[in-house]
Each structure stands twice: as structure tokens, then as C-alpha cells.
C-alpha positions in Angstrom: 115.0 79.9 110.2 118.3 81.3 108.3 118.4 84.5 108.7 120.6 87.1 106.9 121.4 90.2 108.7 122.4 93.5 107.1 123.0 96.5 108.6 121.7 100.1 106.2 125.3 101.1 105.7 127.1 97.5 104.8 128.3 96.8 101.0 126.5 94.5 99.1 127.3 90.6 99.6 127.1 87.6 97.4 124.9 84.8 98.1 123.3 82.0 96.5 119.2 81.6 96.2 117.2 79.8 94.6 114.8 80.0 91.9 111.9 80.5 94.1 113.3 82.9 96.2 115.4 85.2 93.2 111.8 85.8 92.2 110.9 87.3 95.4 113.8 88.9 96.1 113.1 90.9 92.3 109.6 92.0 94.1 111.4 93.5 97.5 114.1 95.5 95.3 112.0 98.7 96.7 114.2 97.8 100.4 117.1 95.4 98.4 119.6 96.1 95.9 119.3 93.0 93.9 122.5 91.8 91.3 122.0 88.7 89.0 125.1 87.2 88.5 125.2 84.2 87.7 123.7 80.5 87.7 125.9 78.6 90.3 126.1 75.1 88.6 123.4 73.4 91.4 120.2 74.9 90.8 120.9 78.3 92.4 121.5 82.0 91.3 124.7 84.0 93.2 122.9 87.2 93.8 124.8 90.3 95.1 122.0 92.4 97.2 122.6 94.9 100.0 120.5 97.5 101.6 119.0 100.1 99.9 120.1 103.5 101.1 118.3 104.7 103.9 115.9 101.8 104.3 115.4 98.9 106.8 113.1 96.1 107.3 113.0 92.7 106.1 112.2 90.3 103.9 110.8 86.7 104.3 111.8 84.0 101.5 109.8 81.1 100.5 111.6 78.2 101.9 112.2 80.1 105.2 115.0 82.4 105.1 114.6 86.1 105.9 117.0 88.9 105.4 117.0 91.5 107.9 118.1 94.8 107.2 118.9 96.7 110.8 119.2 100.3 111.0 122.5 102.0 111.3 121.6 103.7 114.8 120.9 101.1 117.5 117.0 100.7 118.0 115.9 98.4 120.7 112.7 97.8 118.9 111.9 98.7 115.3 108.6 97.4 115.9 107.9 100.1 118.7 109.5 102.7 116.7 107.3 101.6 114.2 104.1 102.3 116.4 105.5 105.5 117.8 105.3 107.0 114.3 102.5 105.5 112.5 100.0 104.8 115.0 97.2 107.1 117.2 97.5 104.2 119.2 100.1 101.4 121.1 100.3 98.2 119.4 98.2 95.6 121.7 100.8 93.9 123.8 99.0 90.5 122.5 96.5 88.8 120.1 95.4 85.8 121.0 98.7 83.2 121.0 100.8 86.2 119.3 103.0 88.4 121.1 104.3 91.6 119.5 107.3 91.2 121.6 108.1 88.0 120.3 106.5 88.3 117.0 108.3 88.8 113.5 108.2 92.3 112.1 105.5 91.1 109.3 103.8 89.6 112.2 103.8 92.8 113.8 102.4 94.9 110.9 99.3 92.8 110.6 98.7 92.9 114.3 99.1 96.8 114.5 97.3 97.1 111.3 94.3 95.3 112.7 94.0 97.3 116.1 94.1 100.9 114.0 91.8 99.3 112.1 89.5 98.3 114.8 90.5 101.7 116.5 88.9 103.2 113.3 86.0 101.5 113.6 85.4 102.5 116.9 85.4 106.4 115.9 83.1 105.3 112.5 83.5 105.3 109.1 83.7 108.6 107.5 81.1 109.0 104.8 81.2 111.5 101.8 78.8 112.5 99.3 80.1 110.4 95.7 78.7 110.8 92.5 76.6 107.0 91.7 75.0 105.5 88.2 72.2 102.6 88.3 69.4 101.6 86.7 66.2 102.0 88.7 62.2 101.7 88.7 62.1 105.5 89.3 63.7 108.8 89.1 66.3 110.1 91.2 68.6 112.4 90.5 69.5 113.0 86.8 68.7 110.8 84.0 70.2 109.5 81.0 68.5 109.0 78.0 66.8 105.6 77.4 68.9 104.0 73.9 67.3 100.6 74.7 63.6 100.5 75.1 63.9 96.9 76.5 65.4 98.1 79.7 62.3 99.7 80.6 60.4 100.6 82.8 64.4 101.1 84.4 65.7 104.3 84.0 69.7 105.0 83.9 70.1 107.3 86.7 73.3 109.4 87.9 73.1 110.8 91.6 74.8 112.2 94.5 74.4 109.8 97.8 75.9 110.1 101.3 77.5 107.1 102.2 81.1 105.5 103.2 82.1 104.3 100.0 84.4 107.0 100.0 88.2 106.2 98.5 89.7 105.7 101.7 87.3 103.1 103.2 88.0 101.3 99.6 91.6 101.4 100.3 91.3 100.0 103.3 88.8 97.2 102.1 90.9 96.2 99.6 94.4 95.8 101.2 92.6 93.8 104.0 90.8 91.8 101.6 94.2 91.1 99.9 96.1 90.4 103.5 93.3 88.2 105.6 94.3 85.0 103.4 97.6 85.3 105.1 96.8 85.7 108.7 97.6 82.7 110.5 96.7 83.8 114.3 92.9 82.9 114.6 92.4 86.4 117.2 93.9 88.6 114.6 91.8 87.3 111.9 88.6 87.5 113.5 89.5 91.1 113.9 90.0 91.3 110.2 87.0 89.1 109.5 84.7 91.8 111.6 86.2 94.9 110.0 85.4 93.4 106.9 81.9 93.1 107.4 82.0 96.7 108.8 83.0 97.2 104.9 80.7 95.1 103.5 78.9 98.1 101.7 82.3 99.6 100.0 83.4 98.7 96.5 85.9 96.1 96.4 89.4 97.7 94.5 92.6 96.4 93.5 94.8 98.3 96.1 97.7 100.2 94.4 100.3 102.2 95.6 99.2 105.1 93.3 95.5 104.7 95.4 97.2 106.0 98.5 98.7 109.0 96.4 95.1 110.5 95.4 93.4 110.2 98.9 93.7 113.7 100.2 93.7 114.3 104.0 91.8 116.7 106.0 90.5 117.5 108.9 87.2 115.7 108.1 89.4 112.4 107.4 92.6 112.7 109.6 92.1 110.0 111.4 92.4 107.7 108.5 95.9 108.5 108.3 98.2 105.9 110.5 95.3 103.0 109.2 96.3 104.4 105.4 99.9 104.6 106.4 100.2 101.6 107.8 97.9 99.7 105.0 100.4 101.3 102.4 103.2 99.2 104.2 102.0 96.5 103.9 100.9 96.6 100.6 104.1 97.7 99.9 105.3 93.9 100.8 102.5 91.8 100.4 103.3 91.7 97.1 106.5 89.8 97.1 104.9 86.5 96.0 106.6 83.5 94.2 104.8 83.6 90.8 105.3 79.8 90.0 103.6 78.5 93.6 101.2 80.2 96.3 104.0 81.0 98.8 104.2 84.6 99.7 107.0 86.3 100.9 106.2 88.6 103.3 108.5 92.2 103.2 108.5 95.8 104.3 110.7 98.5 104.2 110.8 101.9 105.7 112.7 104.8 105.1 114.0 105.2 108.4 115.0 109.0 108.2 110.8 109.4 107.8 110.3 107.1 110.8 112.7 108.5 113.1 111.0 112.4 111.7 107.4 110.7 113.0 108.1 109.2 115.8 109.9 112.3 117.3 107.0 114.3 116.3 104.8 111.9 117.9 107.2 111.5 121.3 106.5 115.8 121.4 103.2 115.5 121.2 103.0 113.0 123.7 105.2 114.8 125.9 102.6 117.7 125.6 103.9 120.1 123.3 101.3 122.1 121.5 101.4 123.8 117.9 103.9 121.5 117.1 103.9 121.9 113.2 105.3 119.1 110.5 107.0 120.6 107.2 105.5 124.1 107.5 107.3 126.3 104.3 108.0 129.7 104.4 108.6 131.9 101.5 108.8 135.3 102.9 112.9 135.0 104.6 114.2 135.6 100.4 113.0 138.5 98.9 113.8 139.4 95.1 115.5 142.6 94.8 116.4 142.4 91.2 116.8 140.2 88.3 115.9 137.3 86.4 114.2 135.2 86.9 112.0 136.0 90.1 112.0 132.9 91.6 110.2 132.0 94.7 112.8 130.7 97.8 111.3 128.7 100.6 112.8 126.9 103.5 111.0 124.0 105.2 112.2 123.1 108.4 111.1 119.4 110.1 108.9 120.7 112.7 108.6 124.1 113.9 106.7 124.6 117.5 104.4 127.8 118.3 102.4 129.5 116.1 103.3 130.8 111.6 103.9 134.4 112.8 105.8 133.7 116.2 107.3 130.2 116.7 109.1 129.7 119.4 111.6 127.1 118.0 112.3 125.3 115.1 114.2 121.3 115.0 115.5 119.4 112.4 116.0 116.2 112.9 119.0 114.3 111.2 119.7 110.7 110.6 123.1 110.4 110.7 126.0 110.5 113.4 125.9 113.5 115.1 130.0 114.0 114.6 133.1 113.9 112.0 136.4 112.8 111.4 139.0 115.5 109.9 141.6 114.7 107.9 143.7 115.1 111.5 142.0 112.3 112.8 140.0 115.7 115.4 136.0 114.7 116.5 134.0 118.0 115.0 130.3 119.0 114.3 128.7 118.6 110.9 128.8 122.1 109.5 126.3 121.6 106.6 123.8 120.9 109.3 125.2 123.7 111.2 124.4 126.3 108.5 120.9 125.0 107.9 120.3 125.1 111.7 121.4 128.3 112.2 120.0 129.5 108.4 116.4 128.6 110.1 116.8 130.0 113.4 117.5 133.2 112.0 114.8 133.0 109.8 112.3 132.1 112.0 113.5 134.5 114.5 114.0 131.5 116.9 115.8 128.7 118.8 116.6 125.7 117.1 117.5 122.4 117.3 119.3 119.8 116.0 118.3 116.3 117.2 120.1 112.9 116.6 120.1 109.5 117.0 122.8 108.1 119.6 125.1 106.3 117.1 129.0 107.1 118.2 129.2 110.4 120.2 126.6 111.2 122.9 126.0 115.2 122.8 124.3 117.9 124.4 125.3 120.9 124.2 124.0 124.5 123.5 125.7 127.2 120.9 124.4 130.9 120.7 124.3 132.4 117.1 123.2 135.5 116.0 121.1 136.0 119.6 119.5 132.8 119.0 120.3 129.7 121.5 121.1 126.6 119.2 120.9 123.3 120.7 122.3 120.1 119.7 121.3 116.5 121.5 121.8 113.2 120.0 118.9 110.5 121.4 119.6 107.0 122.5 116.6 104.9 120.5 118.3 101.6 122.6 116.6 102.1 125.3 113.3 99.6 126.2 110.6 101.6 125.5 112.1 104.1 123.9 112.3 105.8 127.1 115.5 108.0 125.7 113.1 109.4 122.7 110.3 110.3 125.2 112.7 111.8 128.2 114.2 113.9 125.2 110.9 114.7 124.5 109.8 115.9 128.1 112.6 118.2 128.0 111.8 119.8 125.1 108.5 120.6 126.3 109.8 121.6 129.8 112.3 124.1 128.4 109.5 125.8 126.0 
């Protein structure tokens, strides 16, 4: 296989495709800048694409090539990192012949998608009460009235039923439905196979991405969320299809400041830290005085542990290197993220953090501001395992 490797901060390049694969390089332009240039005189298009800012991931062309798009902090695995902040559970190390290790990235979404899946299963299908029309032999619920004698003695009925074709099992139905055709590895697709007939009762939809933007979450259905997440990726890709043939071209792309936000999270968690609290806003640190208008300031830190009224420390997590070059050629400390830090700890009433990935600079060090202790610790995502994320992690917790 020809592979094309990118990195998320590298400049565009030129190079030729052809026919087949320009038209499935126009569906991945979510991950890809895409330039037509021109034709080149032998069948092919020059193409200018680069990376997309702030995504990575990769894109498989019909004839065999794949463009890779690496991220700009060194990951050992993006697969892992993947798993860390989607999943409730570890990827299975194998499915039948398949190995995760070894696997492509695509490979590895439909593998980790099917054990959620199957992990989903294992809890049950949520079910809901939703609002049903048929015709029946008798009355149930409310009915409509009869403008066609001849469709008696059925009467057009509207009802309220609890059962699981609620919109998230439909979502899930559907992007399986559209992704088992694809699955070469005969263990993964019995697992799709069975969680299909687990769904047998559901409505079959046409997955869109707008679907996943109207199921809302709660606590009643909050463990649908790294199966809907990770069905939402690949949907995201699985439609980057050569319209003139049958070849797909398998894609995704993640935005890989929200990945490296999840995974931490999810390393915290792990590492036992409790009332750890995602995007939380607060609109009470800016208070109008005066004047017009009277608008409403809030501040919404990354994560913020402890409880609203008395957290005990707040972190933001940046994707970037940790520091900067001056015009005098001198290392410093990104003051934007500085202020913010510091703008939330005081706030809060708190410590905070700012955590990194290890890019250039490796940094630990510890500031006090204003009475409040302001740490700064860039993580090394390079190690197997990931085992610099989750040590970071058990420090954290052991210095709460």
C-alpha cells in the first residue's frame, strides 16, 4: 500500500490522483483540504490537499493508497488514544484473525465499534415510551376518524407504547446496517450480525450526521454515549465512496484537541478522581454594575474537580506546545493561557492547571498567583500504553 503521510501542522502538497480517487478525496474534505488544479495530461488530477486544522486520521483511496494525517504531538497509538476517550471499555486486544495492534485505524473503529456495541447489549437496550399510528382490529389508544369505509372493520389508531425503538437504538441500527457490508473479518461480523438481530424490532433510518445532534443524553441513556460517539465516526467516513463503482473509501477524522480533552478526563477518572466535572459554566464571577446592555459573562473551564460551590481545582487542557520563542530567540510560557489559568483559579477560588502534551519542552513546574498554587505539566502521549497520560493522572489524584 502507498501511503501518504501528513503531519496536522505541514503546508499543503501537490499530488496527482486519479479520477476514482479525486471523488473520494471531495467526500473526506471534513479531515483534508482538497485543491483542484488541474488535469495532468495522463488521466490524473494534481490536487493540492493538506490537513485540516486541528484534525488527524486517515483516509483509504480506492486503488490502495491511504493518506495519513499524524498528530502534531507524538502519540504512540492513536488507536489507544482513541479508546481512552470514546470508550467505557478497552478495545479487545483481538477479533478473530484481526489484531488492533496491527490493524488499520478503519480496521480499528469497526472492531471497537462492535465490542461497545456488544458491551451495550450486555447492559440492555433502553426503552422509551414513543408516540405509534396503525391500523388495528380494535381500539387502543386514540382514534382517528374512519374517511374510508373499506378499511373496516381496522380502525387508525395513535398510541403511546413502551418499547426500544427509541432514536438512539435507530441510530445505532442504522449506521451498523450501513457498515456490516464492509466488514471483512468473519469474528467481527458475527458480532455485528448478532447485534443486529438484537435490533431486529427498531425502525430502520438513514443515519445522518444531524441524527446524532437531536438525541439528547441523560442519565436514563448515558451509556449510549461512547456507542453513539463512536457510530458518529464512522459514519462520518463511511461515506467516502467512489460514486462511479462500489469501492468505498474508508476515512475518519478527529479533532484531536477534543480527543486529547476525553481521554484526559477519562485517564482521571480512571486514576480515581471523583466529581470530576466536563465543561461546567459559571455565570456568577461578572457581575453588571451599570450600563448597557446587561449581558450575561460566563467562563467555562475544561474540567473542574470537587463539587459547583467548592471545587477544589480547575485544568484546562491545551493542545499546543507548552513553550515560545521571543523575538530574542529566549524559551517562555504562553501568556494567553497564563491569564485564562489564572482568570479561572481566581474565579473558582482554586488551584489550577494547565496540562499539555510533550511536544518540544518537557515541564513541571508550580507558580503561586493570587494565593492560588498554579501548576503547569506537559504529558508524554509516546509512551506504550499511554502510561505517561495515566501516571499524570495518578498524580493528580494523589495531590487532591
Amino acid at each position: 500500500m502507498v501511503e501518504i503521510h501528513l503531519t496536522e501542522t505541514d503546508a499543503a502538497r501537490e499530488e496527482t490522483f486519479t479520477p476514482a480517487e479525486l471523488r473520494a478525496l471531495r467526500r473526506a474534505r471534513h479531515g483534508l483540504t482538497v485543491d483542484e488544479l488541474a488535469a495532468d495530461g495522463h488521466g490524473g488530477v494534481r490536487v493540492r490537499i493538506g490537513p485540516r486544522t486541528g484534525y488527524a486520521g486517515s483516509v483509504s483511496l480506492p486503488g490502495g493508497r491511504r493518506i495519513t494525517v499524524h498528530p502534531k504531538a507524538e502519540v504512540y497509538s492513536l488507536p489507544e488514544l482513541l479508546a481512552l476517550a470514546y470508550r467505557t471499555v478497552a478495545p479487545p486486544p483481538r477479533a478473530g484473525t484481526a489484531k488492533v495492534e496491527s490493524a488499520t485505524p478503519t480496521d480499528w473503529l469497526l472492531v471497537q465499534l462492535a465490542g461497545e456495541v456488544h458491551e451495550l447489549l450486555g447492559r440492555g437496550l433502553r426503552r422509551g415510551y414513543v408516540e405509534r399510528r396503525e391500523r388495528l382490529p380494535f381500539v387502543r389508544g386514540r382514534t382517528r376518524p374512519i374517511l374510508n369505509p373499506a378499511q373496516l372493520p381496522f380502525l387508525d389508531c395513535e398510541y403511546t407504547d413502551f418499547i426500544a425503538d427509541t432514536p438512539e437504538n435507530q441510530l445505532l441500527r442504522g449506521v451498523l446496517e450501513l457498515l456490516a457490508p464492509g466488514v471483512q473479518n468473519r469474528t467481527v461480523r458475527r458480532q455485528y450480525d448478532d447485534a443486529l438481530g438484537y435490533l431486529g424490532d427498531v425502525s430502520l433510518i438513514r443515519p445522518s450526521i444531524g441524527h446524532f445532534d437531536r438525541v439528547r443524553l441523560n442519565r436514563l441513556n448515558l451509556h449510549y454515549q461512547p456507542s453513539l460517539r463512536l457510530a458518529r465516526l464512522a459514519l462520518e467516513g463511511a461515506g467516502v465512496v467512489d460514486s462511479a463503482g462500489s469501492i468505498t473509501a474508508p476515512a475518519y477524522f478527529v479533532l484531536m484537541w477534543q480527543i486529547w480533552e476525553n481521554a484526559a478526563a477519562a485517564a482521571l477518572r480512571d486514576a480515581g478522581v471523583r466529581d470530576l466535572v466536563e465543561k461546567p459554566r459559571y455565570g456568577s464571577a461578572f457581575l453588571h454594575q451599570h450600563g448597557q446592555p446587561n449581558l450575561t459573562v460566563t467562563i467555562e473551564p475544561d474540567l473542574v474537580v470537587g463539587r459547583r460551590q467548592s471545587p477544589r481545582m480547575v485544568i484546562d487542557l491545551k493542545w499546543g506546545p507548552v513553550l515560545l520563542t521571543d523575538r530574542h530567540g529566549r524559551r517562555r510560557l504562553r501568556n494567553p493561557h497564563l491569564y485564562q489559568i489564572a482568570t479561572y483559579a481566581t474565579a473558582l477560588d482554586c488551584d489550577g492547571l494547565l496540562l499539555y502534551p510533550l511536544m518540544d519542552d518537557e515541564v513541571d513546574t508550580e507558580y503561586l498567583f493570587n494565593g492560588h498554587r498554579i501548576f503547569i505539566r506537559t504529558v508524554d502521549l509516546g509512551q506504550p500504553g499511554l502510561a505517561g497520560l495515566r501516571s499524570a493522572a495518578e498524580d493528580i489524584a494523589a495531590a487532591l
